[in-house]
C-alpha positions in Angstrom: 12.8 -4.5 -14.0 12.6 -8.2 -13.2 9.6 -10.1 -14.3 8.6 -13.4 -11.9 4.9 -14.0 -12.4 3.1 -16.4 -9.8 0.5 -16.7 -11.6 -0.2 -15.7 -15.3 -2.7 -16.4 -17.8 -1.4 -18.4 -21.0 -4.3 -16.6 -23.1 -2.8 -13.2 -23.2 0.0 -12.6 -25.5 2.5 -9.8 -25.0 0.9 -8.1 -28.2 -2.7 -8.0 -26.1 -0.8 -6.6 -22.7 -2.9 -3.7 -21.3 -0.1 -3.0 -19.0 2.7 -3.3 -22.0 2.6 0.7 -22.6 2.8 1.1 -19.0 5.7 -1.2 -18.6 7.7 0.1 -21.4 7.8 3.5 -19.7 8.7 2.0 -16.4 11.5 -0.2 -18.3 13.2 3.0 -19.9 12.9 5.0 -16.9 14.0 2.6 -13.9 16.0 -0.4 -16.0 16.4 -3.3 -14.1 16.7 -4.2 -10.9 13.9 -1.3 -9.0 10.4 -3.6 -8.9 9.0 -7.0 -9.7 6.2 -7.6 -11.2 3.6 -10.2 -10.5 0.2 -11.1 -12.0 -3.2 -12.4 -11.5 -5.4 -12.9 -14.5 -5.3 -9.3 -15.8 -4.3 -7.9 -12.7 -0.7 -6.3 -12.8 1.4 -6.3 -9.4 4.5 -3.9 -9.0 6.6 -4.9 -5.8 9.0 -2.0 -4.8 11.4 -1.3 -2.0 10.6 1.3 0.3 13.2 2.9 -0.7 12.1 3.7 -4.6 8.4 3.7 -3.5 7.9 7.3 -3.7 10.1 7.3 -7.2 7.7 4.5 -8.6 4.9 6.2 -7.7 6.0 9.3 -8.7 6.6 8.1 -12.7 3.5 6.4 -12.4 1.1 9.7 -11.9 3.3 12.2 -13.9 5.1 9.8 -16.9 2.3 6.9 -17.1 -1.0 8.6 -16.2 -2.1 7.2 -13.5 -4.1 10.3 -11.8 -6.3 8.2 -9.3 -5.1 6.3 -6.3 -8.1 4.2 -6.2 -7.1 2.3 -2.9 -4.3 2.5 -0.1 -4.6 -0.4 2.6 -2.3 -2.5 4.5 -1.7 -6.6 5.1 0.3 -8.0 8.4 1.4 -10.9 6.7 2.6 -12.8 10.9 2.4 -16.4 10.7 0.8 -16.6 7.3 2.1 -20.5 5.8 5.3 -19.9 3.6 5.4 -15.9 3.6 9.1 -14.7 3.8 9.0 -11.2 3.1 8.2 -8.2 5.1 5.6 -8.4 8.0 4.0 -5.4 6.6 2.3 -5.1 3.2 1.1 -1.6 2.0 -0.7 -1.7 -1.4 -1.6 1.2 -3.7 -4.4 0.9 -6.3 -3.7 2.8 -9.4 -6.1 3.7 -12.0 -5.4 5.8 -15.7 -9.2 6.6 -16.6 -8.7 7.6 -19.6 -7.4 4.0 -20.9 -9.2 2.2 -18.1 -6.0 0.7 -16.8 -5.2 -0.4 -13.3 -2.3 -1.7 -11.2 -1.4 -2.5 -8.0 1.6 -1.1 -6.5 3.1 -3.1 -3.2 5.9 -2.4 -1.0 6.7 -4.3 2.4 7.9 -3.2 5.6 8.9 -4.7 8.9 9.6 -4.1 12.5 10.4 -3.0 15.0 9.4 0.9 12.9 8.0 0.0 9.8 8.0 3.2 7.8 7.2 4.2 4.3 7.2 7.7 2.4 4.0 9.6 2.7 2.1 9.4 -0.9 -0.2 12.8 0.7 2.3 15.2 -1.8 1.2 13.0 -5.0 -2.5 12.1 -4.0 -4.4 14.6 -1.4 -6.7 11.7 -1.3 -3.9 9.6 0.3 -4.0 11.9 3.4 -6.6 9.6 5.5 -6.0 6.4 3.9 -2.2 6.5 5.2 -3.9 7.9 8.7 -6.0 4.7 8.7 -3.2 2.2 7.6 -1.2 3.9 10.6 -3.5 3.6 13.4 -4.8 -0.1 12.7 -1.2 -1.2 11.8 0.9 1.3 12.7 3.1 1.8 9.7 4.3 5.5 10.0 4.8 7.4 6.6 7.5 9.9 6.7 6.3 13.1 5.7 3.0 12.9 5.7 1.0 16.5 6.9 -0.8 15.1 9.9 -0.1 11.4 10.9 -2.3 10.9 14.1 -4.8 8.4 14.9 -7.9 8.9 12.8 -10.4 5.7 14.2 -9.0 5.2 17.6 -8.3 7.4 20.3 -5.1 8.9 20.8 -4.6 7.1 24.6 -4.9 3.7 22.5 -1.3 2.3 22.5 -1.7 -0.9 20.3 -2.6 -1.3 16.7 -5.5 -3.9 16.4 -5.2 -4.7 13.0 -1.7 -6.4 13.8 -2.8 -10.7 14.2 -0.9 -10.6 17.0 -3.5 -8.1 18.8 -5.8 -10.5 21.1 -9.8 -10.9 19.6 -10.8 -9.5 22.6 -8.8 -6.6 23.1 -6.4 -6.2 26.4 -9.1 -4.1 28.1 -8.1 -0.9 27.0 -12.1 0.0 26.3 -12.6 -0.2 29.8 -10.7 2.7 30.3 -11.8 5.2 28.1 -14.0 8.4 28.9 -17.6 8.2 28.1 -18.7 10.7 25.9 -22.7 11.6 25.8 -24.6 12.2 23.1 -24.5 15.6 23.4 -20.5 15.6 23.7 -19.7 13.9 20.5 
C-alpha cells in the first residue's frame, strides 16, 4: 500500500483516522504495492488496477465490512488539463453502516476496450449500475449476468457520455422507430 495524499487535512491525526481500522486490514492483507490512497477532507480514495479490482473489492465487503455499494458511476477523463492516467474512471462508493464509514474505491481504464471485472457476484445492486456505466461510456465488465444497453436502444452504436460524443448527437434519433403510447 502506497500512501500519496493530494490533498489532506492537517487537523486529523493518525490516532482520529476513521479509515485507520480499515487500512490496517487492507495493509496486512495486500502489503505494498496493490492501491494508492488519496484523500479529501475526510473522504478516503483507494486507486486500484483493474487487475486487483475485484480482490480489493472483495476484502473490502467480506474482511472490512463494507456490505453496501452505495454508488457505481463512471468519469471520461479526454482532454481534462494535466490528467495522465486512464481515459476511463469507474468509482465505487462503499459504506460499513454499522460504523458509519465510507470510501471510495477507483480504478481506471482505457481504450480502444476498456474493461473491468463485473462487481454483480459481490453486490446484486451493481447489476444496473455497471449496465448504465456501459451504455453511456461503454466500459464492458467481464462477467457481468446481462451487459446490454439499459437507457438507450440497442441500434445506438455510440456512447454519449464519452466528451468526444458531439452536443447534438450525429442524428441517430432521427432514425429510430416511433413507439405510441400504447406500445411502450
Amino acid at each position: 500500500m502506497t500512501t500519496s495524499s493530494t490533498t489532506s487535512d492537517p487537523s486529523v491525526s493518525a490516532e482520529a483516522d476513521p479509515h485507520a481500522g480499515t487500512l490496517g486490514k487492507l495493509a496486512g492483507r495486500f502489503g505494498d504495492g496493490v492501491f494508492t490512497t488519496s484523500r479529501f477532507r475526510d473522504n478516503l480514495r483507494l486507486h486500484v488496477s483493474p487487475a486487483r479490482l475485484f480482490e480489493l473489492l472483495s476484502s473490502l465487503r467480506d474482511d472490512c465490512g463494507f456490505a453496501f455499494l452505495a454508488e457505481l458511476g463512471g468519469t471520461d477523463f479526454l482532454g481534462y488539463p494535466g490528467w495522465s492516467r486512464a481515459r476511463f474512471q469507474v468509482h465505487y462508493v462503499l459504506r460499513d453502516l454499522e460504523r458509519n464509514e465510507r470510501l471510495t474505491v477507483l480504478a481506471g481504464v482505457d481504450e480502444p476496450r476498456p474493461a473491468l471485472p463485473s462487481a454483480t457476484p459481490l453486490w446484486e445492486g451493481a447489476n444496473w449500475m455497471e449496465r448504465e456505466v456501459y451504455d453511456m461510456y461503454g466500459i464492458e465488465f467481464r462477467g457481468h449476468p446481462d451487459l446490454r444497453r439499459i437507457l438507450m436502444p440497442e441500434e445506438f452504436a455510440a456512447f454519449p457520455l464519452r466528451k468526444d460524443y458531439p452536443l447534438r448527437g450525429r442524428g441517430e434519433r432521427h432514425n429510430f422507430t416511433r413507439l405510441t403510447r400504447g406500445e411502450s
